[in-house]
C-alpha positions in Angstrom: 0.0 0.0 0.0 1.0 3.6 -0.9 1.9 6.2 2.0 -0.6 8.1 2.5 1.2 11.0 2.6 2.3 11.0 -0.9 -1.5 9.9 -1.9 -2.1 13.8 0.1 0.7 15.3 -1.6 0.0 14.2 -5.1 -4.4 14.9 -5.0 -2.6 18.7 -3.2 -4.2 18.6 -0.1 -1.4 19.1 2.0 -0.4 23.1 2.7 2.2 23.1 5.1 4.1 20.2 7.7 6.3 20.8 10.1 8.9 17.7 9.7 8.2 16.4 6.2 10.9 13.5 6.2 10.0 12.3 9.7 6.0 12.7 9.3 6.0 10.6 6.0 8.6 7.9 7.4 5.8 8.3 10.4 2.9 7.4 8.3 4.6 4.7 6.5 5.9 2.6 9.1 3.5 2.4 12.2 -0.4 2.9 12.7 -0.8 7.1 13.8 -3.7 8.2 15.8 -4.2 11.7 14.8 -6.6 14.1 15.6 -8.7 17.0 14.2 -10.7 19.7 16.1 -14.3 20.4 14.8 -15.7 23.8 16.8 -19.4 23.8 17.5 -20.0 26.8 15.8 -23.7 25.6 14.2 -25.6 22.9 14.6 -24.0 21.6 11.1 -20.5 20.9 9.1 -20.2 22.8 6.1 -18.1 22.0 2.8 -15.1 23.2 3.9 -15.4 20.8 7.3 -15.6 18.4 4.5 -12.6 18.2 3.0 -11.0 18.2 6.6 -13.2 14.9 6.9 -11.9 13.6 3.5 -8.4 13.5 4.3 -9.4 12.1 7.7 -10.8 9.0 5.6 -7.8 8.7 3.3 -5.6 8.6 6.4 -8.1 6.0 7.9 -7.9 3.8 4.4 -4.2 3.9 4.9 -4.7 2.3 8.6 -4.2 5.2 10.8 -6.9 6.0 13.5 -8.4 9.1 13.7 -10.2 11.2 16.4 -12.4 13.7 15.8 -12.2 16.2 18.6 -15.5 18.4 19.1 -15.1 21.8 21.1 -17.4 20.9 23.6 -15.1 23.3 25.3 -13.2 25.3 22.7 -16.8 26.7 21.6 -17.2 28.4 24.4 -14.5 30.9 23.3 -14.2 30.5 19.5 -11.4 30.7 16.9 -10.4 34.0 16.2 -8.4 32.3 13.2 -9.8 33.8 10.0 -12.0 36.4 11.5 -12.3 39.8 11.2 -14.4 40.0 14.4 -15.5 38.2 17.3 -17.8 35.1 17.0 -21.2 35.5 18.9 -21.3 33.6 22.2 -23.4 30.6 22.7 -25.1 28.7 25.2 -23.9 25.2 26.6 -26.8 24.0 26.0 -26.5 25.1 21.9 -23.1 24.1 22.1 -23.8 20.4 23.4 -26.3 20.0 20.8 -24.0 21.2 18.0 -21.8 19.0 19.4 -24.6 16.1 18.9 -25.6 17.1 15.2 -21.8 16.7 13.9 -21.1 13.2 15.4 -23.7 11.6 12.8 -22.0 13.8 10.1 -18.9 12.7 10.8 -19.7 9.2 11.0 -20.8 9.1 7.2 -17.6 9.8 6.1 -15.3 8.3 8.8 -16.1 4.6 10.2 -16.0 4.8 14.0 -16.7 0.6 14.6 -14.2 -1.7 16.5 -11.8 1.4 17.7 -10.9 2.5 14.3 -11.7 6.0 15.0 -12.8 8.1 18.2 -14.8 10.9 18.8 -13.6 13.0 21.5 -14.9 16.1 23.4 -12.5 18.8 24.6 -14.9 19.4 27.8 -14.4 16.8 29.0 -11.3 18.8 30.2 -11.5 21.9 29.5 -14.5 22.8 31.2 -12.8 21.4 34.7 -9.7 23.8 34.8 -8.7 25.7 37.6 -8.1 29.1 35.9 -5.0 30.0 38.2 -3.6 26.5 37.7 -4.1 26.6 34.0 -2.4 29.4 33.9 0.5 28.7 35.9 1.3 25.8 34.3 0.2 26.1 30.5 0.3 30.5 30.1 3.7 30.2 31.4 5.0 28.0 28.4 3.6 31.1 25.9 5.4 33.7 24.9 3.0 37.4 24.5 5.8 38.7 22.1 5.4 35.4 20.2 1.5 34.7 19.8 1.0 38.2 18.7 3.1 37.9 15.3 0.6 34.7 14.6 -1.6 35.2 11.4 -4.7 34.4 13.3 -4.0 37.5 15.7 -2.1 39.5 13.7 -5.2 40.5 11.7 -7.4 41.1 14.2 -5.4 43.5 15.7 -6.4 46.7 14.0 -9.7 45.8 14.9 -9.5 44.9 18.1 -8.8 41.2 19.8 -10.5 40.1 23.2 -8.9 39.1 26.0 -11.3 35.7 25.9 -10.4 34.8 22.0 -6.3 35.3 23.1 -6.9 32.4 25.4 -7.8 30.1 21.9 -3.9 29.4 21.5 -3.9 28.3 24.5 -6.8 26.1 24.9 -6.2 24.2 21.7 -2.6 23.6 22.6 -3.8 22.1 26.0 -6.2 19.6 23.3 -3.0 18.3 21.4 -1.1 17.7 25.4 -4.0 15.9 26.5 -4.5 13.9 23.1 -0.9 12.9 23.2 -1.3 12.1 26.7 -4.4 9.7 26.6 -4.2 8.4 23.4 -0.7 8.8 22.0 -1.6 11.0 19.2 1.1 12.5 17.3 0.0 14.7 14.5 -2.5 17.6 14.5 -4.0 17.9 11.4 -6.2 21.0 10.7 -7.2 24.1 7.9 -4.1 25.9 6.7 -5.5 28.9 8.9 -4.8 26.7 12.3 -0.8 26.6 11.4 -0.3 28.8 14.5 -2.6 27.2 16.8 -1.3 23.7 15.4 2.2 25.0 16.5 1.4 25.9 20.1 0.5 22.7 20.7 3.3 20.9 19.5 6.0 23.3 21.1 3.9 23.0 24.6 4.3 19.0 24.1 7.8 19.2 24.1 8.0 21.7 26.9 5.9 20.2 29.2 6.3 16.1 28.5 10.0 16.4 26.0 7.8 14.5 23.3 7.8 15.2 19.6 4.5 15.3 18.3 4.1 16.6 14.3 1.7 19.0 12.3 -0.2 19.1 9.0 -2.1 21.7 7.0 -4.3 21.3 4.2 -5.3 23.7 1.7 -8.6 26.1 2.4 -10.8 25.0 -0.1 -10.9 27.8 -2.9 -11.7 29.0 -6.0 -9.4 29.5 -8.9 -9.7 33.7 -7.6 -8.9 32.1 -3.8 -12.7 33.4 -2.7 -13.1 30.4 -0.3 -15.7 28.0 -1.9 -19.1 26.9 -0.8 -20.9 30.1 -0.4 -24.3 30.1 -1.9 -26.8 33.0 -1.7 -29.0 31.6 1.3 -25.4 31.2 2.8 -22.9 28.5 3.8 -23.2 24.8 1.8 -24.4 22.7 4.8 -24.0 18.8 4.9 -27.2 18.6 7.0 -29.9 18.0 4.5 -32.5 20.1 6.4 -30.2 23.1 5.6 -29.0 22.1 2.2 -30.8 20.0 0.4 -29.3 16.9 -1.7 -30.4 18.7 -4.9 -29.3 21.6 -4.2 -25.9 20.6 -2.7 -25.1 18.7 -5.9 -26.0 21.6 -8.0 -23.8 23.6 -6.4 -20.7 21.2 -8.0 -22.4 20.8 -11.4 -22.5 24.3 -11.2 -18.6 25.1 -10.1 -16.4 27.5 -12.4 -14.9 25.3 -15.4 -11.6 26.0 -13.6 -12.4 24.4 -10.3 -13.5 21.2 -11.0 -10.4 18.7 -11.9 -8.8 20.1 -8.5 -12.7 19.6 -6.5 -12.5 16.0 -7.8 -8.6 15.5 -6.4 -9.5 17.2 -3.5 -12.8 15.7 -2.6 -13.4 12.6 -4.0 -11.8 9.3 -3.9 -11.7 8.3 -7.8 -8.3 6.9 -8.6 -6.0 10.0 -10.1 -6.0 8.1 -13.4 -9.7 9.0 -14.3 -9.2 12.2 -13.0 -6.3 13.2 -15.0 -8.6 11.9 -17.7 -11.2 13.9 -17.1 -8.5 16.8 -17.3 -7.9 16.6 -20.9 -11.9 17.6 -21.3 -12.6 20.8 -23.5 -15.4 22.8 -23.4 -18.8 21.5 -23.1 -17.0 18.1 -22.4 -16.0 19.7 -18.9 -20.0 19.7 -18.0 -19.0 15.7 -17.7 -17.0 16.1 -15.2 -18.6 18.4 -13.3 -21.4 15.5 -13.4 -19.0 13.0 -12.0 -17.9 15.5 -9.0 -21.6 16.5 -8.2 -22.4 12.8 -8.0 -19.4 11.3 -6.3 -19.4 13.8 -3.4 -23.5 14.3 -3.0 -23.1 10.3 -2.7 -20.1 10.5 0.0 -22.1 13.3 2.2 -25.5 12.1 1.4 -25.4 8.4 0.2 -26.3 6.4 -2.6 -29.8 6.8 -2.9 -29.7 10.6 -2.6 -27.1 11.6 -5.1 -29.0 9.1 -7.2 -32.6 11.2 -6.7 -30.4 14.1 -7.2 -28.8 13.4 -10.4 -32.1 12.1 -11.8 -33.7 15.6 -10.6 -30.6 17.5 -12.6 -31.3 15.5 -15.3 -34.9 15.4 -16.0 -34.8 19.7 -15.4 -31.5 19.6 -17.5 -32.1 16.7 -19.8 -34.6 15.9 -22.6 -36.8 15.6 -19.7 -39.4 17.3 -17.9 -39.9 15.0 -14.6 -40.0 17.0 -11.3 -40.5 14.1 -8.7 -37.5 14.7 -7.3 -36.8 18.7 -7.0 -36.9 20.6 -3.7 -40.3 20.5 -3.0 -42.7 22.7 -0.6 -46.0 21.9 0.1 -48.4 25.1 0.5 -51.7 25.2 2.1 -54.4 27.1 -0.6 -53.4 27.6 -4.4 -54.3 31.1 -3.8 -51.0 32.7 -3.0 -48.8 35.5 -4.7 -45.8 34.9 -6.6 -43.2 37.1 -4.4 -44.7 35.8 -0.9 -44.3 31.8 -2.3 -40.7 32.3 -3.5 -39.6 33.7 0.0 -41.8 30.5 1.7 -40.0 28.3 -0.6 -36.3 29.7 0.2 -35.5 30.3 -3.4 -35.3 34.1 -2.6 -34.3 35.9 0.6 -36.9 38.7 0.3 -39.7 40.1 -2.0 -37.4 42.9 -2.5 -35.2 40.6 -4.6 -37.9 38.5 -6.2 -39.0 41.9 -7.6 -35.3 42.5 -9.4 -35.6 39.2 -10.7 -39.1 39.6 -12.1 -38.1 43.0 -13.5 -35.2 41.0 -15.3 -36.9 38.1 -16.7 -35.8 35.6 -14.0 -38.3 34.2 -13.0 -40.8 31.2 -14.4 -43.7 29.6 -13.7 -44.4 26.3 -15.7 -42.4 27.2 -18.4 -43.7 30.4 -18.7 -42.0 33.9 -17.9 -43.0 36.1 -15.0 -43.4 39.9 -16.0 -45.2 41.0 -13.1 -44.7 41.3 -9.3 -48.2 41.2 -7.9 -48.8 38.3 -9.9 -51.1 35.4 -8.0 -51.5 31.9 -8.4 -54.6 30.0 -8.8 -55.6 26.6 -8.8 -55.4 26.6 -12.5 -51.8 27.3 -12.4 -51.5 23.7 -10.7 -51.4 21.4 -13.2 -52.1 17.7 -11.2 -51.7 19.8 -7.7 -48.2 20.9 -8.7 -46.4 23.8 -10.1 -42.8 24.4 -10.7 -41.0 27.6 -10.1 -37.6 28.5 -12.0 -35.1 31.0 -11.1 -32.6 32.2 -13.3 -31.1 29.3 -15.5 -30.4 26.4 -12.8 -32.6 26.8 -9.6 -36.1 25.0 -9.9 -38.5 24.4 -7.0 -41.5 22.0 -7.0 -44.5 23.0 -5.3 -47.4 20.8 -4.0 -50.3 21.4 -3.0 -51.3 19.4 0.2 
């Protein structure tokens, strides 16, 4: 079998390590446990927690053990890593229930059976510190001078940077000594943007038990402009299918920029890099193919079988030759009797009737095949052919709805 790290290095998901010899000689002699923190920010992973998950499961493939750390504790402070201002403060009792949401997540990607992996929560410890003990014996291995030339603090100087996010570095330091204390892990694996906090904990290991432990970055998940990806307009591109639907989700990858998708399929599925290199010799409308193949393989890896199946048949029947709507995002209304602006916000497709107006006023917006010119338009019963009607926005969204 390969080492995994040059099956990483050669699909580019590694960013930075910190000992490159000794971490692949690591990986390809002896079984790693190795951990990755997941903060409960909402109650759902989004794409970008995604690809932290995928090279989790390439790691796992390769026989290595992952855990999946949750910030039970962590998430009561938050990351200031990335932000440009502070992160709004949550409840435990929002916080333990994020906490919940992402263990099912994780377990579609990741196989937790028989020990292979562990899921782990970081209040389990943090949340019993002594605050003057913590900080005589962890604050005193961190150097003020030091922490403040860090990326993740650097920026939000200017701005302002609390007291309570300063004590992050600190916290998830104290995550990678008690990991490597309880479980022998050895490499913290995390987002390009947790190189800093990733480095903390590997310097307080040393200082505190003389042990080498090892760190690896991935690359942020971008665009060819390096916007981070999975933004949609109703926001991020949630795994939980109550947030983002399975059609929707895979039209957001049949819908990536031309440029984006040989290095989506590399970095987020598992086909073997000779199809994918394949695939990269596609021109023009060929490249719609492969965008197919990535909408499908990764809908299937976060939502299964079945759904990326429904999905693709959705895609193809609006898409296609065909006119089937069975399965489109559907929302079942109450009385045929409703206006055009007021169902398009109910159905999610637009965030207000301001911007349903725009898109009237532009021509983007359908009902039925047929173009919608004004804005007070109302439905009626006869505009539900069989108890349905479906709405199109722009070129690519559709939205079933149903009459109950």
């Amino acid at each position: 079998m390969r080492n995994v790290y040059d099956v990483l290095k050669e699909r580019g998901l590694i960013a930075q390590v910190t000992h490159e010899e000794e971490i692949r000689e690591l990986l390809g002699k002896e079984k790693v446990t190795f951990y990755i923190g997941f903060d409960p920010t909402a109650d759902s992973l989004h794409v970008g927690h995604f690809l932290q998950m995928v090279v989790m499961r390439h790691m796992q493939m390769h026989g290595h053990r992952p855990i999946a750390l949750v910030g039970g504790g962590t998430g009561h402070i938050g990351d200031p890593s990335g932000r440009t201002d502070m992160r709004q403060m949550m409840t435990t009792e929002i916080i333990d229930h994020n906490c919940e949401c992402f263990k099912k997540q994780l377990s579609s990607v990741i196989d937790f059976s028989d020990d292979k992996a562990i899921m782990v929560n970081n209040a389990d410890w943090l949340l019993k510190l002594n605050y003057v003990d913590f900080l005589r014996d962890i604050g005193s291995c961190f150097s003020v001078n030091k922490m403040l030339t860090a990326e993740c603090f650097k920026q939000r100087l200017e701005k302002g940077l609390s007291f309570l996010e300063f004590n992050y570095m600190l916290m998830q330091s104290y995550d990678f000594l008690m990991l490597s204390r309880e479980y022998d892990c050895k490499i913290e694996l995390g987002g390009d943007d947790q190189w800093s906090n990733i480095l903390g904990g590997i310097d307080l290991c040393r200082r505190k038990d003389q042990k080498q432990v090892y760190g690896m970055t991935f690359t942020l998940l971008t665009n060819s402009e390096g916007k981070k990806m999975g933004k949609t307009q109703s926001g991020a591109l949630w795994l939980d299918p109550e947030k983002t639907s399975p059609y929707d989700f895979y039209q957001y990858w049949v819908n990536v920029d031309d440029a984006d998708v040989i290095k989506c399929l590399k970095l987020l599925t598992f086909l073997p890099m000779e199809e994918i290199e394949v695939m990269a010799q596609y021109k023009d409308a060929e490249i719609n193919k492969a965008k197919k193949v990535l909408a499908y393989e990764v809908t299937k890896l976060v939502h299964g079988e079945a759904e990326a199946e429904k999905a693709k048949a959705a895609a193809d029947a609006v898409f296609g030759s065909g006119n089937s709507s069975e399965n489109m995002p559907t929302t079942e209304i109450d009385s045929a009797d409703i206006a055009i602006l007021d169902l398009m916000v109910q159905t999610g497709i637009i965030a207000s009737k301001g911007e349903g107006r725009r898109l009237i006023q532009q021509g983007g917006v359908s009902l039925n095949g047929n173009k919608i010119t004004d804005a007070n338009f109302a439905l009626t019963s006869a505009d539900f052919d069989g108890g349905e009607a479906v709405i199109k926005k722009g070129k690519k969204v559709f939205h079933r709805v149903v009459i109950k």
